[in-house]
C-alpha positions, -999 to +999 in steps of 0.1 A: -378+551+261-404+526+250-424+529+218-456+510+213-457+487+179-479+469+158-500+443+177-492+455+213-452+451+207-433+475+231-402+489+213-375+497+240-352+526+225-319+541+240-322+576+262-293+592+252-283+618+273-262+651+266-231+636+282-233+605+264-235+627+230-206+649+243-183+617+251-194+605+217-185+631+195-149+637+215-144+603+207-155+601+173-130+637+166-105+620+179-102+593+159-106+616+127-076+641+138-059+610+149-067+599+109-050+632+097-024+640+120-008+609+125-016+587+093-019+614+065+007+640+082+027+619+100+033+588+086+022+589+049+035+625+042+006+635+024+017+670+017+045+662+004+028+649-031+009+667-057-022+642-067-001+627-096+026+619-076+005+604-047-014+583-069+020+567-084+035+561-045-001+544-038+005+522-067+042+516-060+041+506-022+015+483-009+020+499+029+016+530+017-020+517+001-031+500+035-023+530+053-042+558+032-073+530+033-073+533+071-069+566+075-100+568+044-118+545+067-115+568+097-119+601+081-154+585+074-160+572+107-150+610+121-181+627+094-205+612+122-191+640+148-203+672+128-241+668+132-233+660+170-211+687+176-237+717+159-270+700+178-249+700+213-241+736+205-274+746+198-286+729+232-261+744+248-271+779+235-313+771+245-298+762+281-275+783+291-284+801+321-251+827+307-247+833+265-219+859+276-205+835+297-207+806+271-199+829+238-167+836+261-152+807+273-160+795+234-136+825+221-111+821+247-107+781+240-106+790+205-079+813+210-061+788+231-063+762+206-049+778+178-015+771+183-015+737+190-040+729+161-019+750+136+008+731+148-005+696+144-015+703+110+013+723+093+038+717+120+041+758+121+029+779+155+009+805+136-011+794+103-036+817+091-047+796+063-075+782+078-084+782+115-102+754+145-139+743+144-141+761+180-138+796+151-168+782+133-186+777+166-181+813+179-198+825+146-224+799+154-232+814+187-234+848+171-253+837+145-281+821+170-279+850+194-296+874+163-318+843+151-330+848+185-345+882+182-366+871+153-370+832+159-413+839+171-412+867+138-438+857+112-439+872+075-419+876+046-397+902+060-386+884+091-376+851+066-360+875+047-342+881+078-335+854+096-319+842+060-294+874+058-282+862+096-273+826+082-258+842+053-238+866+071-221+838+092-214+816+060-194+845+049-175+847+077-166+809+090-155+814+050-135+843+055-120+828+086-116+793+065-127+774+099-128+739+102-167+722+099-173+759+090-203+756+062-219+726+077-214+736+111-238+770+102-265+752+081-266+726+105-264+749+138-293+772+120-317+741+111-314+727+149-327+760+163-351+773+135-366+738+133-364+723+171-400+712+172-407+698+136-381+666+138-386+653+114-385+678+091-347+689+111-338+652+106-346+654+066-324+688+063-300+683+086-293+644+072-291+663+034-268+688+047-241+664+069-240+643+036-213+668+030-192+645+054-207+612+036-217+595+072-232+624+088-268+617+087-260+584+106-253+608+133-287+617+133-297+580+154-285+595+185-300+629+181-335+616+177-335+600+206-317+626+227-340+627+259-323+665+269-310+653+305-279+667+310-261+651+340-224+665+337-207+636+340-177+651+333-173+691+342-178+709+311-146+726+308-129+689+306-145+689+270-131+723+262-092+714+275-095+678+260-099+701+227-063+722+224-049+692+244-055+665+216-044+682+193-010+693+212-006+654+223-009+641+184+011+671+168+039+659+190+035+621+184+035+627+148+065+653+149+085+632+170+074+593+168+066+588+129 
């Protein structure tokens, strides 16, 4: 993409494509899982202290201060997938030549992953204290299926509306306790309600991923997302890296630190 300047100076900017944004935000979970599962979990213990306690080990051991930074340092880096992950889902649910299809396979891989995410991050095969960001996507789905039916509505009545749907699916990624859940909705809502006005998406959508500190820096790549999708990878590659990340670092961390 090339943007004309001041005084005749071409601008070249990136085309960033759906795959590259896919790849991209599998990477960046990664490393922020990899952050909680193998430092926090695995080699720090973090649930093994109560905040006093934690505080005094930190101070005590110098180790045990470097690793907590890096895993800090990562957990921040991971905030940048959030924004990534709700726009991709909201393209997904504009393209889709099969919502039944995609709302589907999106509760079936949630399902699936379940076990191994309650297991790398209580070391227990059934958790119901809080469930996988694939939960918080399904609502998403829902949630954009009824926006849908009132997203060309104009009035009071339909706002009125349109803001009980978004309402209805906070309450239950709450309910459910799913991972990404409460920025995953706003953010999911504020893609589709407000795909034409970017700027205007970018402003909201950057105030709402400050919930994960370096969200908004997210938004670079979505503004100059030029919607080819070219599957570079088949699509159900990014749903089995999902469970299977999560089942390859539970292990290491069970078994290695």
């Amino acid at each position: 993409m090339q943007m004309e300047g001041r005084r005749g100076i071409t601008w070249k900017t990136p085309n960033i494509t759906a795959d590259a944004l896919k790849i991209f935000a599998g990477v960046i979970m990664l490393i922020q899982n990899f952050s909680i599962i193998i430092i926090e979990k695995g080699m720090i213990h973090l649930d093994q202290y109560t905040q006093q306690e934690l505080s005094q080990a930190l101070a005590d051991d110098s180790d045990l201060m470097f690793l907590a930074g890096v895993g800090s340092v990562l957990q921040l880096i991971g905030g940048l997938a959030v924004p990534v992950f709700a726009f991709l889902l909201t393209e997904g649910f504009r393209h889709t030549s099969s919502y039944r299809n995609y709302l589907l396979s999106m509760v079936l891989f949630a399902l699936i992953t379940e076990i191994p995410y309650d297991f790398a991050m209580s070391r227990k095969l059934v958790d119901w204290s809080r469930q996988n960001a694939l939960a918080a996507m399904c609502v998403c789905l829902l949630m954009l299926y009824f926006l849908r039916m009132f997203a060309q509505k104009k009035g009071f009545i339909y706002s009125v509306l349109r803001a009980g749907i978004v309402l209805c699916a906070l309450f239950w990624v709450t309910l459910f306790r799913a991972e990404y859940g409460l920025c995953m909705v706003l953010l999911t809502a504020i893609f589709y309600l407000l795909h034409d006005r970017n700027i205007l998406k970018t402003i909201l959508g950057g105030a709402v991923s400050l919930l994960y500190v370096t969200g908004p820096l997210a938004f670079y790549a979505i503004w100059f997302y030029d919607e080819r999708r070219r599957d570079i990878l088949p699509k159900y590659v990014y749903y089995i890296f999902y469970p299977l990340h999560f089942l390859v670092l539970g292990l290491i961390a069970k078994y290695y630190c």
